[in-house]
PLY file of the C-alpha trace (Angstrom):
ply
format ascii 1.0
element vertex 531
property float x
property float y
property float z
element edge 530
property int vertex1
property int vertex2
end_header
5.27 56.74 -59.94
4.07 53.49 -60.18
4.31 49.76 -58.29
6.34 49.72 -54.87
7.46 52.97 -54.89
4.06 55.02 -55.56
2.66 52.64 -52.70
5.76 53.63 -50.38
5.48 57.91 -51.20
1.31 57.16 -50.48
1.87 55.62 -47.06
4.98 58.10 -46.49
2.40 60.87 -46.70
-0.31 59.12 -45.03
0.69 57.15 -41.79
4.54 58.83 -41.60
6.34 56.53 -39.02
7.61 58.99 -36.36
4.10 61.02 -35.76
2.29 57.74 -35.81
4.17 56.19 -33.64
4.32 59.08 -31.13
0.43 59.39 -31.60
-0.19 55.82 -30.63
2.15 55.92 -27.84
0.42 59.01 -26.96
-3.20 58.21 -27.37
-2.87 54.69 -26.02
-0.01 54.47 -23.43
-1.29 55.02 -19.85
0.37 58.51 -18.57
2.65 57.72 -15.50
0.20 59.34 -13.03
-2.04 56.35 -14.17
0.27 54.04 -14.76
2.53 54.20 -11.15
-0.49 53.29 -9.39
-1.60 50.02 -10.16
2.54 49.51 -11.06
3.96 50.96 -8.05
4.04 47.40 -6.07
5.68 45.39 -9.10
8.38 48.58 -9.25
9.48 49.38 -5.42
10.93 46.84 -2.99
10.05 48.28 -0.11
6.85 48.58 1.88
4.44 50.50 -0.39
3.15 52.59 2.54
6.15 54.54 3.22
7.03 57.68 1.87
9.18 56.36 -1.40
6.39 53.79 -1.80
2.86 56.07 -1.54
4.72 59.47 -3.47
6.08 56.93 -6.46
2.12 55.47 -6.67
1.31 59.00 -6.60
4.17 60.22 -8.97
4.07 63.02 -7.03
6.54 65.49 -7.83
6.94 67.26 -4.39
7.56 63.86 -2.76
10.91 62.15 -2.20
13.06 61.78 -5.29
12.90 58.28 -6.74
15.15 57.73 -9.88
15.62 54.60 -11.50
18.64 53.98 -13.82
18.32 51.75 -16.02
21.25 51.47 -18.44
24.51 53.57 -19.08
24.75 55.30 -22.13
28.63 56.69 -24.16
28.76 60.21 -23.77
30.79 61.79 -27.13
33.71 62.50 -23.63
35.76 59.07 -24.07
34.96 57.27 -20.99
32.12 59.15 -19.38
28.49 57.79 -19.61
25.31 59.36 -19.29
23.13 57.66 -16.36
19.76 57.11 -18.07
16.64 56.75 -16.06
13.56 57.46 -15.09
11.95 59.92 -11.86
9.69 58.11 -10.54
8.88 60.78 -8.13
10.28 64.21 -6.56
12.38 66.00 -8.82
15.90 65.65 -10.07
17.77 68.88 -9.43
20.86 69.95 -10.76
23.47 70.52 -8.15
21.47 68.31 -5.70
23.20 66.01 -3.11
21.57 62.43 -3.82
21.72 58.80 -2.37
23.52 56.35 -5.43
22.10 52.98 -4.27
23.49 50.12 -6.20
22.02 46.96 -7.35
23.51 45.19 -3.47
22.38 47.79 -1.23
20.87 46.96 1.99
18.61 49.49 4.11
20.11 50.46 7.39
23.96 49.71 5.85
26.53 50.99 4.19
27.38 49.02 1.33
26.96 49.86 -2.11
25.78 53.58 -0.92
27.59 56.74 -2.40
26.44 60.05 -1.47
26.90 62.57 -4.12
26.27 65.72 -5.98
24.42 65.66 -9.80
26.98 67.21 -11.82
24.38 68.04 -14.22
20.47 66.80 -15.90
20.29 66.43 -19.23
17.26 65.55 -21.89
17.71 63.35 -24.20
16.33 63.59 -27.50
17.90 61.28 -30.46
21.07 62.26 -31.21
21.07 65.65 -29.18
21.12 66.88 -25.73
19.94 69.57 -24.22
20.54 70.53 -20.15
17.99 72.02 -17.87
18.07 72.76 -14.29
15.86 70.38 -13.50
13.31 67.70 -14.30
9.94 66.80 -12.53
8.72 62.76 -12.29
7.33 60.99 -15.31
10.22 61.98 -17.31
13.12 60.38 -19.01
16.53 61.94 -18.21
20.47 61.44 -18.34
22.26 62.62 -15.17
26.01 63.34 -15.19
29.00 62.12 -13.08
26.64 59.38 -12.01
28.79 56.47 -14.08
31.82 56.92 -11.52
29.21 54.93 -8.71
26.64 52.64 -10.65
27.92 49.59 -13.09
24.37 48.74 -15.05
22.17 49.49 -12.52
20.59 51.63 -9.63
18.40 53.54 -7.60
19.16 57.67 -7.21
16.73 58.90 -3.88
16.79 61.26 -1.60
14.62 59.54 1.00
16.99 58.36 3.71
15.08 54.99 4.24
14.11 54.65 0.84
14.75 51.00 -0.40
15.67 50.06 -4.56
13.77 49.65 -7.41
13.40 46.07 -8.47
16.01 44.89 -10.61
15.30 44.46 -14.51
15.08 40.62 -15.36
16.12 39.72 -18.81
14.98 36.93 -20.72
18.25 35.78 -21.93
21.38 34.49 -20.38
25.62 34.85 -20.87
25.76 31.51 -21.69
28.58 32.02 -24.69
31.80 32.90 -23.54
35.14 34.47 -25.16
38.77 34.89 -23.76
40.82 37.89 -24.39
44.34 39.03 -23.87
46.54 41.44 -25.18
49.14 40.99 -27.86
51.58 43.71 -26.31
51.93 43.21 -22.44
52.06 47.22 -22.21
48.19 47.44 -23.56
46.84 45.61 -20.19
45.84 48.15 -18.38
44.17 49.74 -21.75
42.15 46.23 -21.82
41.24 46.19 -17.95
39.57 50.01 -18.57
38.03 48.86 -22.24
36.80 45.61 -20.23
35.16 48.07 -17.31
33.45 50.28 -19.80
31.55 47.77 -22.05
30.41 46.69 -18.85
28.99 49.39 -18.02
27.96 49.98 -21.83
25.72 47.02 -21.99
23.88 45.62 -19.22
23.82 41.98 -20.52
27.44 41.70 -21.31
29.64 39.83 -18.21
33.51 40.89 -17.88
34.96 39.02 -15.07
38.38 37.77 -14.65
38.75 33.56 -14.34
40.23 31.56 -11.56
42.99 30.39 -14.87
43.88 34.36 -14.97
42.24 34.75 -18.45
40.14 37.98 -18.99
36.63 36.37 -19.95
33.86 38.07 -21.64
30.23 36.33 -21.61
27.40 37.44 -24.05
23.95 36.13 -24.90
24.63 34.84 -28.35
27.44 34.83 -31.41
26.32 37.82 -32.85
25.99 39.95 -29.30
29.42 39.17 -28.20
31.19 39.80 -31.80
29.34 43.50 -31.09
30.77 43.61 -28.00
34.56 42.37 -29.32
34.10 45.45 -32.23
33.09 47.87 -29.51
35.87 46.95 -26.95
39.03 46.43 -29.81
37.39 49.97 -31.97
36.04 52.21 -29.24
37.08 51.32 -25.78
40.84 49.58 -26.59
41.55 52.92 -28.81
43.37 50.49 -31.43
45.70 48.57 -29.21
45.72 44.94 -30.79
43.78 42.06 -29.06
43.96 38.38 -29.26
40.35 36.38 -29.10
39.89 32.77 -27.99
37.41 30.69 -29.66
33.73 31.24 -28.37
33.19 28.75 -25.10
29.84 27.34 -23.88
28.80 27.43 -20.22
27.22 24.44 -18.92
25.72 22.87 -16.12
25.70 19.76 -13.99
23.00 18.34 -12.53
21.67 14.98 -10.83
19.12 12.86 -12.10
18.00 10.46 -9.10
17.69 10.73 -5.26
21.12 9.43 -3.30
20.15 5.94 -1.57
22.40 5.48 1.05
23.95 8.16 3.68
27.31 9.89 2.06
29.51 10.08 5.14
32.53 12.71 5.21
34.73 13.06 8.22
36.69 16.54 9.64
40.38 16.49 9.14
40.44 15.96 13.11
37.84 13.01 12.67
35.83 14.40 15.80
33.19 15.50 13.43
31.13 13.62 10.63
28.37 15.06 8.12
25.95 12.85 6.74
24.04 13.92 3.51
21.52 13.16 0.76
20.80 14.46 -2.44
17.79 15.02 -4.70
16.71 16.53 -8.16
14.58 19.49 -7.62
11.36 19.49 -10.27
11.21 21.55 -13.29
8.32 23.22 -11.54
10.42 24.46 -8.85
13.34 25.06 -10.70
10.82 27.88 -12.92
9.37 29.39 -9.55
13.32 30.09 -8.58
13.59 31.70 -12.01
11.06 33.79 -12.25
11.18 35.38 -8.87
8.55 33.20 -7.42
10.01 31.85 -4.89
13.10 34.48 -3.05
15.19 34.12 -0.24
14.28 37.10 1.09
10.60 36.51 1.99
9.26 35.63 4.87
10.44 32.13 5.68
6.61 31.10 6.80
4.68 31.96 3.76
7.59 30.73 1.35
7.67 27.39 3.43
3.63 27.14 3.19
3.71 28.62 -0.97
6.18 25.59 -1.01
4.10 23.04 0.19
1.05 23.85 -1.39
2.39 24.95 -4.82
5.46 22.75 -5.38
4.53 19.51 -2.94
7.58 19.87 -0.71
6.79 18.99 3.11
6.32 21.28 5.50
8.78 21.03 7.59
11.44 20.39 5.17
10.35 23.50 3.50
10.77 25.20 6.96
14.10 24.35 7.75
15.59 25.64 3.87
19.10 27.38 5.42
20.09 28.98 1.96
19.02 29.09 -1.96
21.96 29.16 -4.52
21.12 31.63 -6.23
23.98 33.11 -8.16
23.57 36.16 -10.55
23.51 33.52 -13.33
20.44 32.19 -11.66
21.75 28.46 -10.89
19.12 26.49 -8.73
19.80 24.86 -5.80
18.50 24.36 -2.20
20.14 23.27 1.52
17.75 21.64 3.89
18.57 20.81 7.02
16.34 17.26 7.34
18.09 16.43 11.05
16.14 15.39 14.20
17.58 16.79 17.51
21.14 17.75 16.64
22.80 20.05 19.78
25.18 23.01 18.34
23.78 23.20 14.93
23.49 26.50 14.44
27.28 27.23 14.79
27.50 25.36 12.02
25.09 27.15 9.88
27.21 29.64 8.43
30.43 26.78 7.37
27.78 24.65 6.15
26.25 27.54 3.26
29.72 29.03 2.76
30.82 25.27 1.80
27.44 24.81 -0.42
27.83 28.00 -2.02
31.21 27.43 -3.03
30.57 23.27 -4.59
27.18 24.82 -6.22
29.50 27.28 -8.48
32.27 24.93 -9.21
31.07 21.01 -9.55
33.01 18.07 -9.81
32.50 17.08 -13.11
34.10 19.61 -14.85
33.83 22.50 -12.99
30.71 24.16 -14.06
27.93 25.50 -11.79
25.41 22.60 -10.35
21.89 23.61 -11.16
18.73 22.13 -9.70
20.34 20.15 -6.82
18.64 19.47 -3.25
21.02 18.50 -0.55
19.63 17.05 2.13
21.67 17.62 6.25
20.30 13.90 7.39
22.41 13.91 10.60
25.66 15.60 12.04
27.87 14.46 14.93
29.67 17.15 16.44
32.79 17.41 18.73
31.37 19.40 22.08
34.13 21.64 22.48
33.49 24.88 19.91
37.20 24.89 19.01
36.92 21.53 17.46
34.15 22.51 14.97
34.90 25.81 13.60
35.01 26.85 9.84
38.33 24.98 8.59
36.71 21.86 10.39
33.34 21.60 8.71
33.87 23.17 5.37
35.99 20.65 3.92
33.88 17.36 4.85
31.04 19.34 3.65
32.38 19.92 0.83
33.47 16.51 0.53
29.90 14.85 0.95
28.12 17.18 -2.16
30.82 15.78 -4.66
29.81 12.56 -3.06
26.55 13.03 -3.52
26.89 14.32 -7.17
28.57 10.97 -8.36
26.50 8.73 -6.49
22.96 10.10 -7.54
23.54 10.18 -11.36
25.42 12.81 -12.26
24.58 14.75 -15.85
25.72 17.59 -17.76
22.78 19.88 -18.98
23.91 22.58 -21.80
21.91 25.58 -22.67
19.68 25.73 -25.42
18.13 28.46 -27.70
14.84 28.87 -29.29
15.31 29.24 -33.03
12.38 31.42 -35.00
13.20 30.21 -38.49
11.11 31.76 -41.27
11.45 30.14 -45.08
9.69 29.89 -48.36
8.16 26.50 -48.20
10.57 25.25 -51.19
13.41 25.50 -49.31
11.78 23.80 -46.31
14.59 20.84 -47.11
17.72 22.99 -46.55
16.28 23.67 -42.58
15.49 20.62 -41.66
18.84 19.06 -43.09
20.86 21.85 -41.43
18.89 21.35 -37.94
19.84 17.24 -37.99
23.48 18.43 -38.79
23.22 20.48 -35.98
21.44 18.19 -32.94
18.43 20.76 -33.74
14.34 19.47 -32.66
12.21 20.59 -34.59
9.57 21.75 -31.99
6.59 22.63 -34.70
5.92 24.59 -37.92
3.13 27.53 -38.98
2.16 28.22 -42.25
1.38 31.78 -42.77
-1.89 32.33 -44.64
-1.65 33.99 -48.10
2.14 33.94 -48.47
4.36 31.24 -49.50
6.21 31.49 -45.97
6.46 29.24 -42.80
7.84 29.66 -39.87
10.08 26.91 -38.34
10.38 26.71 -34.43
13.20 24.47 -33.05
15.42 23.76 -30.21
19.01 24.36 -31.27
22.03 23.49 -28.72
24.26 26.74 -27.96
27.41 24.37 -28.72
26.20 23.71 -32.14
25.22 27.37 -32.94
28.29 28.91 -34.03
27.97 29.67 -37.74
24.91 27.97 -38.21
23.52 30.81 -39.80
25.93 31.38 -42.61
24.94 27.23 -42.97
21.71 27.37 -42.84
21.70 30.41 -45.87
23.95 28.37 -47.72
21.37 25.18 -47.53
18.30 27.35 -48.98
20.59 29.97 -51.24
19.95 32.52 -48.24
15.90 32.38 -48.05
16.13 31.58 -44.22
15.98 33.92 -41.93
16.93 32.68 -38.25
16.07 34.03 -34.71
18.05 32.24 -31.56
17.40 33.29 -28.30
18.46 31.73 -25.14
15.04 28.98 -24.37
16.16 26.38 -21.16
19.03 24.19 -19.71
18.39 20.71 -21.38
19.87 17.53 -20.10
22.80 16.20 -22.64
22.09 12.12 -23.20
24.04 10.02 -21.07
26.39 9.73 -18.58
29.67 11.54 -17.96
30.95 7.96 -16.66
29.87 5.86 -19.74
32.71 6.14 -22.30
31.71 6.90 -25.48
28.75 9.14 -24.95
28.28 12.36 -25.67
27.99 13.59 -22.38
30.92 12.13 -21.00
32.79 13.70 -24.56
32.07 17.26 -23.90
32.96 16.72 -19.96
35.89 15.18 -21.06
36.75 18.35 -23.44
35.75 20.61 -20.57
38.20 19.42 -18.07
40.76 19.18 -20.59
40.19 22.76 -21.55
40.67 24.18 -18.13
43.90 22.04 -16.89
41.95 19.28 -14.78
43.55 15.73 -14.71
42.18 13.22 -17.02
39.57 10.96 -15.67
36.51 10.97 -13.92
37.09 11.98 -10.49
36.04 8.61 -8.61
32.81 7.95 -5.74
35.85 6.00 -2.99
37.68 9.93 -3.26
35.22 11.37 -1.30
33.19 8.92 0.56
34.27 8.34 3.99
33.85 4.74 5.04
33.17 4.57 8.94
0 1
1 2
2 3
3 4
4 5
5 6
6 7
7 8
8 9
9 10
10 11
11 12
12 13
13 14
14 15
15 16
16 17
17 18
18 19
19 20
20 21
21 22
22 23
23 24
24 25
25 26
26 27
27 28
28 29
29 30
30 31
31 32
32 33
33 34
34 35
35 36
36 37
37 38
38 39
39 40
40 41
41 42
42 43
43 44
44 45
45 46
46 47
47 48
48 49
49 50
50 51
51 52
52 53
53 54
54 55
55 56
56 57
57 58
58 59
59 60
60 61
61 62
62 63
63 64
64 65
65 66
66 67
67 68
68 69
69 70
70 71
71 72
72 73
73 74
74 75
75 76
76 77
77 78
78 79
79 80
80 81
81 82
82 83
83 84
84 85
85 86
86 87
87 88
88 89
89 90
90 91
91 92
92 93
93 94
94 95
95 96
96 97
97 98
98 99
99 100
100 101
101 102
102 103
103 104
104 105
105 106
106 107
107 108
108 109
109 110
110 111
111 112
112 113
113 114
114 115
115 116
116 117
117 118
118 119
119 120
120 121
121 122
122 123
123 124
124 125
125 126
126 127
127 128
128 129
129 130
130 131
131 132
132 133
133 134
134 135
135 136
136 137
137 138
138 139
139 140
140 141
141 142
142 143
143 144
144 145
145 146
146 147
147 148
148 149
149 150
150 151
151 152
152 153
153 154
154 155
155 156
156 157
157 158
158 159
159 160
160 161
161 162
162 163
163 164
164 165
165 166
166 167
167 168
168 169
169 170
170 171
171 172
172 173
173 174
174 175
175 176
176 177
177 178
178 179
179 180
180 181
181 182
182 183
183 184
184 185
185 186
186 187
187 188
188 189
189 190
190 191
191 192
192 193
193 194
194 195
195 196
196 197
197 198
198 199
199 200
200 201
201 202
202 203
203 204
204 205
205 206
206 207
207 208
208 209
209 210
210 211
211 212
212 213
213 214
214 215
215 216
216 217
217 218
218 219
219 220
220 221
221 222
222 223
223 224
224 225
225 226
226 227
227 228
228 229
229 230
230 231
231 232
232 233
233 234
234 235
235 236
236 237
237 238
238 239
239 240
240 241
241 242
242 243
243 244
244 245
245 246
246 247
247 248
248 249
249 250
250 251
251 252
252 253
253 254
254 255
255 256
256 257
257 258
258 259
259 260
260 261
261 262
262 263
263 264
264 265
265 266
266 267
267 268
268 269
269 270
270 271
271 272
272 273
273 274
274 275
275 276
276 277
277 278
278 279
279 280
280 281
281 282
282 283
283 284
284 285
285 286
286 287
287 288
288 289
289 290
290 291
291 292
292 293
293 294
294 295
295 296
296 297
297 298
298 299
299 300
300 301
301 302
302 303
303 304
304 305
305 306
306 307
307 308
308 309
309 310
310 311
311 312
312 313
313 314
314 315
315 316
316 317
317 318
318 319
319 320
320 321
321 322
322 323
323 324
324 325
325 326
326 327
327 328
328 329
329 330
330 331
331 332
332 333
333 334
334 335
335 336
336 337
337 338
338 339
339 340
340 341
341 342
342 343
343 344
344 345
345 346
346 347
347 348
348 349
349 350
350 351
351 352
352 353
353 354
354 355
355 356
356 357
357 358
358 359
359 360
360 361
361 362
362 363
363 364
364 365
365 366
366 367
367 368
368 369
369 370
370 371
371 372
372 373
373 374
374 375
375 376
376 377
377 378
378 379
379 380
380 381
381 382
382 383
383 384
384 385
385 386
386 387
387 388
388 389
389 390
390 391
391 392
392 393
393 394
394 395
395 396
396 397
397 398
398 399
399 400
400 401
401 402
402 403
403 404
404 405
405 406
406 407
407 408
408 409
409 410
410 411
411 412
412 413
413 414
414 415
415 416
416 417
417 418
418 419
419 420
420 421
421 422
422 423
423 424
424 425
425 426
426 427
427 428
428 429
429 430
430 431
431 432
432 433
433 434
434 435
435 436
436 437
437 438
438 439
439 440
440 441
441 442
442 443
443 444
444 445
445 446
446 447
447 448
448 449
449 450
450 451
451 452
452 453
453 454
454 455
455 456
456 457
457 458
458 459
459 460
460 461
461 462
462 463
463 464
464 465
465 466
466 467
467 468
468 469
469 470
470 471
471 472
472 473
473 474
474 475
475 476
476 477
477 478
478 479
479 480
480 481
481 482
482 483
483 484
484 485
485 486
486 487
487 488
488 489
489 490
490 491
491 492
492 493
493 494
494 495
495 496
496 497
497 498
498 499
499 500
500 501
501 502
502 503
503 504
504 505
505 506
506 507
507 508
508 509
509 510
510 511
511 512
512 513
513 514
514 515
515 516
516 517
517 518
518 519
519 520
520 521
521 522
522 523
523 524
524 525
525 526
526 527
527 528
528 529
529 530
C-alpha cells in the first residue's frame, strides 16, 4: 500500500475509532457518582434537599427511583417505541408500578400523572437489545409500554412528592412549516396516527392541527422536515399517498416605539373602559426570557429585584408583572399592571391574561405570534356591581386595546433567521458572496484556515430565502461549498407593514392573503374607542 490508503490501514490499526472513543469517554468523562453532584441542581426542579433531590446528587441506587426520558425511540413492533432514558437514582425494576410524569405535571395534582406498571427494561446496545430484570442508576435504558403515556418527554419516579427533571432546551426552533392532507379521504385516520408517531419519533418536530383545519407539520430547517415527510409517507403512513404544501415561514410581529397617548377600549355594556400602553421590551430582556433567566415560576420578589438590577426595569413595575407569554415556541411578552388605586382589580386578573394570552399568539397584522411586547394596565374603570364585569365583559375591550396598541406604536414584522457556516476554497469565494446578495444574506465575517486553501464564511441568511439555496449555492462554485444553517435570532424585516411598497408590508400582505384574511391593513379608528 501506498498514499491515502496505507495512511488510512496505519491509523485503522493504531487509534481504531470505536475503542478510542470509548477510552476517552472512559478515561475523561466524569462517572455519574461524580458527575450528579455538582449537576444535581441544574437537573431536578425541585428542592434539592428532599429525598428525589439529595439520592439523585448521591446517585444512590437504594434511593427513590428517578428516570429521565429523554426521547422515544421505533421499536422493530410498528407503532410501539422504546422510552429511552436515564436512572438517575433507585433502580428501574421490571414489573414495577411507577409514577409517568409528563412534561405539564404539577406536584400535589393530577394532571399529566399516569400510574403504571414497566412492561419490561431493556439495554440498548447499537442495533440490539437485550432485557434484564433490572437496572441500577447511572445507566442508560429503554423501558417498555411507556410510549402509550409520554409524547417526547418525562420523568418516571417512584417518590410520591418527587417533582420533574428540567426540560431539555434546544438551540433551534420550528420555524419552517409544511401542510399535509391526504389524497384519498379514507387514509385520514392513517395520517392522524402517522402524524402522532413522528411526534413522538422526534422531539423537535411540531404536528398540530390549524385553526384553517389543515394538518401542519413544523421542523427546524428544509432538510429536517423533508426527513420527517420520508419518515411519515414511508414508515408511519404505510404507503397511503399524501399531498404536501409548499414549505411556510413562521414569523413574528413586534413594535418598535412606546404608545404616546392612552388607547381607550370600552365593554360591550360601556360600564367598563381599559386604558393601555405599550412598549418594546430590550434585546437584553428578550435573551434572559430565552434562556431561562428570567421564569414565571420564581419567586415574584427576587425576579422583580433580578429585574431591576439586571435589566433596568423599575421596581415596582417589575412587582406588579401579572403574566409572561411564554408559549412553547418561546414568544416574549410581558403584562404589567402600571395602575394607582384601582378597587376590584383582581377580579379582573384572570380576563385580563386570558385576553393577553390569546392577542400575543394571534396578532393583528397577519396573524402571527407578537414577540417582545410590554403592555402596560395605565388605568381601569370598573362597573361596581360583579355581574357587570365578568369574563365576556373585559376580554373583548382588552383585546381591543393590544391591537390598538400594536398599530399605534409602530408595528413590524420580524422573520427568523439562520446562521450559515459556509466553508469554500478561496477561488470560489465569488460564487458565495453572489449567491448570499441573491438571497438578502449578511455576510457577518470570514476565517481563513491556516495551511489549507479553505475559509470559512459566516452569514445571516433569512429562513424565507433558504429554500434551495444550497443546490444554488453548489451550482455558483461547481459544488465546493459546503453550507451549515441553523436557526440564529428573530430579525426585524425593513419597514413598515403600512408603507406600500416595502418589503415588510409585501410579505404581510402575502401572509394574510395566504390564510383567508381580508385585504388591507386592519385600520388604528377599528379599535380605538373615542370617549
Amino acid at each position: 500500500m501506498t498514499g491515502k490508503p496505507l495512511l488510512k490501514r496505519v491509523m485503522q490499526t493504531w487509534l481504531p475509532a470505536a475503542e478510542t472513543l470509548l477510552m476517552m469517554i472512559v478515561n475523561h468523562l466524569p462517572s455519574p457518582k461524580v458527575a450528579q453532584a455538582y449537576r444535581a441542581e441544574q437537573l431536578y426542579d425541585g428542592p434539592i434537599d428532599d429525598a428525589a433531590g439529595v439520592a439523585i446528587a448521591k446517585c444512590d441506587a437504594k434511593g427513590p427511583l428517578m428516570m429521565y426520558i429523554s426521547k422515544m425511540i421505533p421499536t422493530s413492533e410498528k407503532g410501539r417505541f422504546y422510552a429511552f432514558g436515564r436512572v438517575f437514582s433507585g433502580t428501574i425494576v421490571t414489573g414495577g408500578t411507577v409514577r409517568i410524569q409528563g412534561p405539564d405535571y404539577v406536584p400535589g395534582k393530577k394532571t399529566d400523572l399516569y400510574v403504571k406498571k414497566v412492561q419490561r427494561t431493556v439495554l440498548m446496545m447499537g442495533r440490539y437489545v437485550e432485557q434484564m430484570p433490572d437496572c441500577p442508576c447511572g445507566n442508560i435504558v429503554g423501558l417498555v409500554g411507556m410510549d402509550a403515556y409520554l409524547l417526547k418527554a418525562g420523568t418516571i419516579t417512584t417518590f410520591e412528592e418527587a417533582h420533574n427533571f428540567v426540560t431539555m432546551k434546544y438551540s433551534v426552533s420550528p420555524v419552517v412549516r409544511v401542510a399535509v392532507e391526504v389524497k384519498n379521504a379514507s387514509d385520514l385516520p392513517k395520517l392522524m396516527e402517522g402524524l402522532k408517531r413522528l411526534a413522538k419519533s422526534d422531539p423537535l418536530v411540531l404536528c398540530y392541527t390549524a385553526p384553517t383545519g389543515e394538518h401542519v407539520i413544523a421542523g427546524a430547517g428544509e432538510l429536517h422536515l423533508e426527513i420527517c415527510l420520508k419518515d411519515l409517507a414511508e414508515d408511519f403512513m404505510k404507503g397511503a399517498p399524501i399531498k404536501i404544501s409548499e414549505p411556510v415561514v413562521s414569523f413574528c410581529e413586534s413594535t418598535s416605539e412606546e404608545t404616546t397617548m392612552d388607547i381607550i377600549a370600552k365593554s360591550p355594556n360601556k360600564h367598563n373602559r381599559i386604558y393601555m400602553r405599550s412598549a418594546p421590551l430590550t434585546a437584553k430582556f428578550i435573551e434572559g426570557i430565552d434562556n431561562n433567566d428570567i421564569e414565571p415560576k420564581d419567586d415574584p420578589k427576587l425576579r422583580a429585584r433580578k429585574m431591576c438590577d439586571e435589566y433596568g426595569w423599575d421596581l415596582t413595575d417589575a412587582r406588579k408583572v401579572w403574566t409572561f407569554g411564554c408559549p412553547p415556541d418561546g414568544v416574549c411578552n410581558v403584562l404589567v399592571d402600571t395602575t394607582k388605586a384601582v378597587q376590584y382589580l383582581s377580579e379582573i386578573k384572570d380576563s385580563c391574561i386570558s385576553a393577553f394570552m390569546q392577542t400575543t399568539a394571534c396578532g393583528i397584522l397577519c396573524e402571527e405570534a407578537i414577540r417582545g411586547v410590554r403592555f402596560n394596565i395605565t388605568d381601569v374603570t370598573m362597573h361596581a356591581d360583579a355581574i357587570h364585569r365578568g369574563a365576556g365583559q373585559i376580554m373583548p375591550p382588552c383585546k381591543r386595546a393590544m391591537y390598538a396598541c400594536q398599530i399605534k406604536s409602530g408595528p413590524c414584522l420580524m422573520e427568523p433567521m439562520f446562521l450559515a457556516d459556509i466553508t469554500v476554497p478561496q477561488h470560489a469565494l465569488a460564487g458565495v458572496y453572489s449567491t448570499l446578495n441573491q438571497r438578502r444574506g449578511v455576510v457577518e465575517g470570514k476565517e481563513d484556515r491556516p495551511g489549507t486553501p479553505l475559509c470559512k464564511i459566516k452569514a445571516f441568511l433569512p429562513v424565507l430565502e433558504s429554500f434551495g439555496f444550497t443546490g444554488l449555492l453548489r451550482e455558483n462554485t461547481s459544488g465546493q461549498a459546503f453550507p451549515q444553517l441553523i436557526f440564529s435570532h428573530w430579525q426585524a424585516i425593513p419597514g413598515s407593514p403600512y408603507d406600500e411598497g416595502s418589503q415588510s408590508a409585501k410579505i404581510c400582505n402575502d401572509v394574510r392573503k395566504r390564510k383567508g384574511l381580508k385585504d388591507g391593513m386592519p385600520a388604528f379608528n377599528d379599535y380605538y374607542d373615542k370617549l
